[in-house]
Structures are given as C-alpha cells and as structure tokens.
C-alpha positions in Angstrom: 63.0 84.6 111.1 60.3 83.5 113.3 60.8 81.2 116.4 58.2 78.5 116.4 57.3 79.9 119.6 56.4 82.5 118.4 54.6 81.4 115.3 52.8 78.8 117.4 51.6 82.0 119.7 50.4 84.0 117.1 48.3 80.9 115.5 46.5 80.2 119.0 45.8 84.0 119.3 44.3 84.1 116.0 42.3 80.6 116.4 42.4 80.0 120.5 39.3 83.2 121.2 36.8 81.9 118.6 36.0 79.0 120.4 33.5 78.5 123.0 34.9 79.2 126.7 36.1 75.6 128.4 38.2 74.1 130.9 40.4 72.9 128.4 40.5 76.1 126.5 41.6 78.2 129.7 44.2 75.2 130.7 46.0 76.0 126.9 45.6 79.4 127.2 47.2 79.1 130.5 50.4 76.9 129.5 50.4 79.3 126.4 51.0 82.4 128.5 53.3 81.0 131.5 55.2 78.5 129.6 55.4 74.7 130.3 57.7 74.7 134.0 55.1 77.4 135.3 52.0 75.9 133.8 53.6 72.3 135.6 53.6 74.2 139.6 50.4 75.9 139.3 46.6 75.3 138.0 43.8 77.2 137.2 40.3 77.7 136.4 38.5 80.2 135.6 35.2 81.6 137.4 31.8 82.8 135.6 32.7 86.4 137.0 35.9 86.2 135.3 38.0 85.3 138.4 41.3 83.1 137.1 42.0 81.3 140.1 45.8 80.2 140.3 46.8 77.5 142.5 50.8 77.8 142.8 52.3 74.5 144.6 54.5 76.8 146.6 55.2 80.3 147.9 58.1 80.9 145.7 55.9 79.8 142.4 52.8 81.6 143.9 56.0 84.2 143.9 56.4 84.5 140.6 53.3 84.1 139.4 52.3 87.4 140.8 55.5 89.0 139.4 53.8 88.2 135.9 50.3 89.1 136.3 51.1 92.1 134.2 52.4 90.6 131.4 50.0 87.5 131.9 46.7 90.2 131.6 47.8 90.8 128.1 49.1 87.5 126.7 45.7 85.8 127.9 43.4 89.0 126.3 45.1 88.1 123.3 44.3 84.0 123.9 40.8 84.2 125.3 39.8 87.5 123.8 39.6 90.4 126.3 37.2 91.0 128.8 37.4 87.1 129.4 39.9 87.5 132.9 38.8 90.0 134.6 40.9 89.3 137.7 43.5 86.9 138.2 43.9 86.1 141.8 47.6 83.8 142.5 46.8 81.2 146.2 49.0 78.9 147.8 47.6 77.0 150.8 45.5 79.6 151.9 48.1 82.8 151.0 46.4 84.4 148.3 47.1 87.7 146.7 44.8 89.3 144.4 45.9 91.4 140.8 
C-alpha cells in the first residue's frame, strides 16, 4: 500500500519540473522536501545562479536544516528537475553555512 505521502510526492515529481521556474514553484518544492513544521521555521528563495537561500528562524532549525542538505539535494532534483539548486546555503541572523 502506498501512503498518500508518498503518492502525493511522486505526483509533484512527475508534474512539479515541467513548469516554468517561480517563487511559488520553489516555495512547494520546498514544503514538499522538508515537510510542513520545517517549511513553517525557515524560507527560501532561490537565486538565478542556483543559490537556495534558507532562512531558518533559529540556530537549532538553521541546525537541522544543514543536517538534511544531503537528503534535501535529491528530494528537490527530483521536484525542480536537476541542475535547478546548485547550492543550498542554510543562514540565521547572519550565521550562515554553506552545502
């Protein structure tokens, strides 16, 4: 059986990459990838070099967003299509750190 979750994911995957490059498009992708209580601490936009730009409302989400960059590289390749994020850098009132 297939979790909704799930089926949801794989719908955006196969949808989500085929349409043009927006704000709002990134924003899903985003929630998609990190889930609705980390997409709620953190924002992010994406830069015409490829630069996702995370803003994490604290150190210990800023935290954990870098813990995931990993798995987050892969999971928004499959949303946005790859080459899309080409670096994902995680901030938090001036602390950044770069992946």
């Amino acid at each position: 059986m297939i979790s909704v979750r799930s089926c949801a994911n794989l719908a955006l995957g196969d949808l989500l990459p085929r349409q043009p490059l927006s704000e709002g498009k990134v924003r899903l992708a985003w929630t998609t990838a990190v889930g609705t209580s980390l997409a709620r601490v953190t924002t992010v936009s994406l830069r015409s070099d490829g630069t996702l730009i995370v803003q994490a409302s604290n150190n210990h989400w800023r935290l954990e967003t870098v813990r995931l960059v990993p798995v987050l590289r892969d999971r928004l390749a499959s949303l946005l299509g790859k080459g899309v994020v080409k670096l994902i850098t995680v901030t938090n009132k001036g602390v950044g750190s770069h992946a």
